[in-house]
DOVEX-450721 format. One record per residue (C-alpha): x, y, z. Coordinates in steps of 0.1 Angstrom, whole numbers, padded with zeros to 4 digits, always signed. Layout:
N
XYZ;...
This chain:
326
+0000+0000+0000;+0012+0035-0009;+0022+0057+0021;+0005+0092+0006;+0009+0112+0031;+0005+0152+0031;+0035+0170+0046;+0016+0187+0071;+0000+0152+0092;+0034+0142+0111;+0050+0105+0104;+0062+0103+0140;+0054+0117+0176;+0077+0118+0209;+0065+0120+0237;+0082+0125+0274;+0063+0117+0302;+0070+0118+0340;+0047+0099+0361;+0048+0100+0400;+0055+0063+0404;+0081+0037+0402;+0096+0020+0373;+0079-0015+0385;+0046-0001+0387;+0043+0020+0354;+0053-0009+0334;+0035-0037+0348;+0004-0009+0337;+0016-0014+0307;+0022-0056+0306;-0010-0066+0325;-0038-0065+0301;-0064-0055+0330;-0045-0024+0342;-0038-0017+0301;-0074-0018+0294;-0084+0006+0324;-0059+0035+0305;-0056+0024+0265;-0069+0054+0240;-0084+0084+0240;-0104+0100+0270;-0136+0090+0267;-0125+0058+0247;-0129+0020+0267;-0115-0009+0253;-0144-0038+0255;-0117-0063+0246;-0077-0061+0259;-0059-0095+0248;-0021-0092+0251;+0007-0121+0250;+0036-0100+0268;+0066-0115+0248;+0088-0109+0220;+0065-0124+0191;+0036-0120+0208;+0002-0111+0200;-0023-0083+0211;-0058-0072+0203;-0075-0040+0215;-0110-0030+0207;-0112+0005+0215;-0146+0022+0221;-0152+0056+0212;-0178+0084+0225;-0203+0075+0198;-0202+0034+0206;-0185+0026+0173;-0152+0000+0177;-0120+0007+0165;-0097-0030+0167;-0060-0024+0174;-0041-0052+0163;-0005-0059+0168;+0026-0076+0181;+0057-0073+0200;+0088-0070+0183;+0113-0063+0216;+0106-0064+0252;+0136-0056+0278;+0122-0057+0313;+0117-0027+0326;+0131-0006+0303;+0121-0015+0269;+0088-0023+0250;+0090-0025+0212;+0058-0030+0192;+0040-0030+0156;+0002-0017+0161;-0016-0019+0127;-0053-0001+0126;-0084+0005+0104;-0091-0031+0085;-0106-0019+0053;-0135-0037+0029;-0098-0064+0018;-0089-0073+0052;-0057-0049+0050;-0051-0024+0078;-0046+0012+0062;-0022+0020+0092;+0006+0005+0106;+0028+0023+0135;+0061+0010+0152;+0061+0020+0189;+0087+0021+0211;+0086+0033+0246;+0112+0038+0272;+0112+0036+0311;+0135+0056+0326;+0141+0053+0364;+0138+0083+0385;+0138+0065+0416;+0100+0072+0429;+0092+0084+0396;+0090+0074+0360;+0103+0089+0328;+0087+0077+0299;+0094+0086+0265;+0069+0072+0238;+0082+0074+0202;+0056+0063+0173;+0066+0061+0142;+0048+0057+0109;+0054+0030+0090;+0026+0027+0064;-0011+0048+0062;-0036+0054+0038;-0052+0090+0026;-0087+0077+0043;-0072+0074+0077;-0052+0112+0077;-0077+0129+0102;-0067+0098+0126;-0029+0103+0121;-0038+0143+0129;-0047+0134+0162;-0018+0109+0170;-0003+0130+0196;-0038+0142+0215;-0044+0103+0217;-0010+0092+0229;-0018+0123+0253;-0048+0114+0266;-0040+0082+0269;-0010+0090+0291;-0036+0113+0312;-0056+0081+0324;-0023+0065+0329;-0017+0091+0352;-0049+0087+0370;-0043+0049+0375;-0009+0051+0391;-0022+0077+0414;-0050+0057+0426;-0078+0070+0407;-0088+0034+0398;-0089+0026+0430;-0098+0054+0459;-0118+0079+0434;-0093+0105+0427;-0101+0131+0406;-0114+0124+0369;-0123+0088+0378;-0147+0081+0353;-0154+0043+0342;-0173+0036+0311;-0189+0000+0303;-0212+0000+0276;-0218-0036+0277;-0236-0028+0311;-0248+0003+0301;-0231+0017+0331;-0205+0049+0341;-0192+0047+0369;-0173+0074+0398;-0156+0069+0428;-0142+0097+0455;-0129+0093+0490;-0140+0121+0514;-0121+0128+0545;-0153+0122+0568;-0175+0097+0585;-0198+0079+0563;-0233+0093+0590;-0220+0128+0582;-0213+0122+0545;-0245+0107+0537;-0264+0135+0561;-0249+0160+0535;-0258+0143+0509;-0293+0140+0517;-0303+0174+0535;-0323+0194+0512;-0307+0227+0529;-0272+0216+0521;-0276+0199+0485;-0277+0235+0473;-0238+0242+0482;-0228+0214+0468;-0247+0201+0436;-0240+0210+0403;-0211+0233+0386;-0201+0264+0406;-0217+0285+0376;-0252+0275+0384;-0274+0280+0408;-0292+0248+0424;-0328+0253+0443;-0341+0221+0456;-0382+0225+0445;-0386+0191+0462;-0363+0164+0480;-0387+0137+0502;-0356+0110+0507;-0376+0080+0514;-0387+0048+0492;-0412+0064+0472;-0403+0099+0477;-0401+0120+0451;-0373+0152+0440;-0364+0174+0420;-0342+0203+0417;-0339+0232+0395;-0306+0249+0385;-0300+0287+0370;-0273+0298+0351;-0261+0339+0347;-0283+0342+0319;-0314+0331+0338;-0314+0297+0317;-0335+0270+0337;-0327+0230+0337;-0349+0210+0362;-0340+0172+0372;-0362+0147+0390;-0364+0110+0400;-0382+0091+0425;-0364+0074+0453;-0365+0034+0450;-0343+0025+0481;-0328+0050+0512;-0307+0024+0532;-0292+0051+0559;-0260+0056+0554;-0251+0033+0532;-0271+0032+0500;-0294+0054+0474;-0310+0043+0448;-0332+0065+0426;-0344+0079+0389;-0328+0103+0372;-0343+0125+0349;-0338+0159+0326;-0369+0175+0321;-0352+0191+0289;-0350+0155+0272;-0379+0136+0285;-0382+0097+0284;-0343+0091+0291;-0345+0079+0327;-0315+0063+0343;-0314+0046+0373;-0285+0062+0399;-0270+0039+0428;-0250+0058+0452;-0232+0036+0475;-0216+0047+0512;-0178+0030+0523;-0163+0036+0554;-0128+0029+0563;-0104+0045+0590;-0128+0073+0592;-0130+0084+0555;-0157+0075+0533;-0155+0063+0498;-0183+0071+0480;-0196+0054+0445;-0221+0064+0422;-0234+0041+0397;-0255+0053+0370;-0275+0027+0344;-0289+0036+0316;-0315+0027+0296;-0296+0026+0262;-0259+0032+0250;-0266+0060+0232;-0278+0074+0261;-0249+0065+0279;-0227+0087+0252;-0251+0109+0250;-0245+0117+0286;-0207+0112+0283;-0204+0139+0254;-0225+0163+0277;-0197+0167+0302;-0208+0150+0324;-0175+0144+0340;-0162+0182+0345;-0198+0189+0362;-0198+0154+0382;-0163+0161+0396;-0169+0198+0404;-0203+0187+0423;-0173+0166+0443;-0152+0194+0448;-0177+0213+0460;-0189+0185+0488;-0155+0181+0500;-0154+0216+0507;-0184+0216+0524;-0176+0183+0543;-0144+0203+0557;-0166+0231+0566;-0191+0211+0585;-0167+0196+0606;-0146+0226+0615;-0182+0242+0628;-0187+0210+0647;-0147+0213+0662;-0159+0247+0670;-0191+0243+0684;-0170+0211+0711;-0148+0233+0722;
């Protein structure tokens, strides 16, 4: 295949990154196909399917899943691996109507040790690509990018104790996923949570305004809240409460009364452990487009401010109550 490619879409991308964590852990992220899957791709992109033979030779198989549902299979092998300093490998992408791939990359990246840190530089190279798959090859470096991003949120502990921007996608479930730890007892995290006079200094982006019309937290109950932007824009939510299992578990509807019909079901769930609380919210929806639909609405920038906001408040609550003992 011809490799027609304008002068203006690069042939190869280096990358340096530094990640706060040793050598050991940010390549086993990249050798054990579950931690792999949990950062391959773009943000927003999941990979459905993560199959990798970690050795010279051997074979791997992503299916990356973007925004809009559709897959995109990443197929490739290993040409080098030096433990932990070396990975070497040939990733070939977009099958067309013949069975050949239009583009084929060799990728080579580089641990450097830094002692608690990581330096790794990412070098992808260009080996063959079709005109059809240019606007892809555009956005080479944004992917590798935002890839490294999640990478960065998994070696933190995003994965696993809800740091910041820890969204999960699974379309198969029809599910996202967040977690967040809050420095507070559970009783006092869930009491915010579910006092209609404090949801309003939490919930929602600090750019709107959030009035809670109704909020009866009980099995059956009914709420519904009303948010007001600078320009006096109104957007209204409402549910009905199917479970209130104090303080451990909600479970309720979810509505926008702007796009009637799309109801998803929302399970927060309340973990305590040496007096902080992790806290995860489980939303299922009714179809996968709704799911993306949801995704591509930022629902993650206004999600993680809401949680910014409620850790605030949680601090503020409890400095009162130190206060108020003295």
């Amino acid at each position: 295949m011809a490799n027609q490619v304008p002068n203006q879409v690069p042939m190869d991308v280096t990358i340096i990154r530094v990640f706060d964590a040793p050598r050991e852990l940010v390549w086993k992220a990249w050798s054990d196909a579950k931690l792999l899957q949990q950062w391959w791709g773009p943000k927003y992109f999941t990979n459905p399917v993560c199959e990798v033979d970690f050795r010279p030779g051997g074979k791997m198989l992503i299916h990356m899943q973007g925004p809009d549902g559709v897959i995109y299979p990443d197929v490739g092998y290993f040409r080098e691996i030096v433990e932990p300093e070396r990975i070497v490998f040939i990733s070939s992408a977009f099958e067309d109507e013949t069975g050949q791939f239009q583009l084929e990359v060799l990728n080579t990246a580089i641990f450097k040790d830094l002692g608690d840190k990581t330096e790794l530089t990412m070098h992808a190279e260009v080996l063959r690509a079709s005109p059809e798959v240019m606007g892809a090859l555009a956005g080479m470096e944004e992917g590798w990018s935002q890839s490294f991003d999640k990478l960065a949120d998994l070696l933190s502990g995003a994965g696993q104790d809800g740091g910041k921007g820890n969204l999960v996608i699974d379309a198969e479930k029809r599910e996202i996923v967040m977690k967040r730890v809050f420095d507070a007892p559970r009783e006092l995290v869930f009491q915010v949570t579910t006092d209609p006079k404090l949801v309003p200094q939490w919930w929602g982006p600090r750019n709107l305004t959030t009035v809670v019309d109704r909020m009866d937290v009980r099995p059956g109950g009914a709420w519904r809240h009303v948010q007001h932007d600078e320009s006096g824009n109104e957007y209204a939510f409402n549910g009905i409460y199917r479970e209130v299992v104090p303080p451990e578990r909600l479970v309720f509807t979810f509505e926008y009364e702007g796009m009637p019909g799309h109801e998803l079901l929302e399970t927060i769930l309340f973990e305590e452990h040496g007096g902080k609380t992790t806290v995860t919210t489980i939303d299922h929806f009714q179809t996968v487009e709704d799911l993306y639909g949801m995704v591509q609405s930022g629902m993650e920038e206004g999600a993680t401010e809401s949680m910014d906001r409620l850790t605030e408040l949680l601090q503020e609550v409890q400095k009162e109550a130190r206060k108020a003992n003295r």
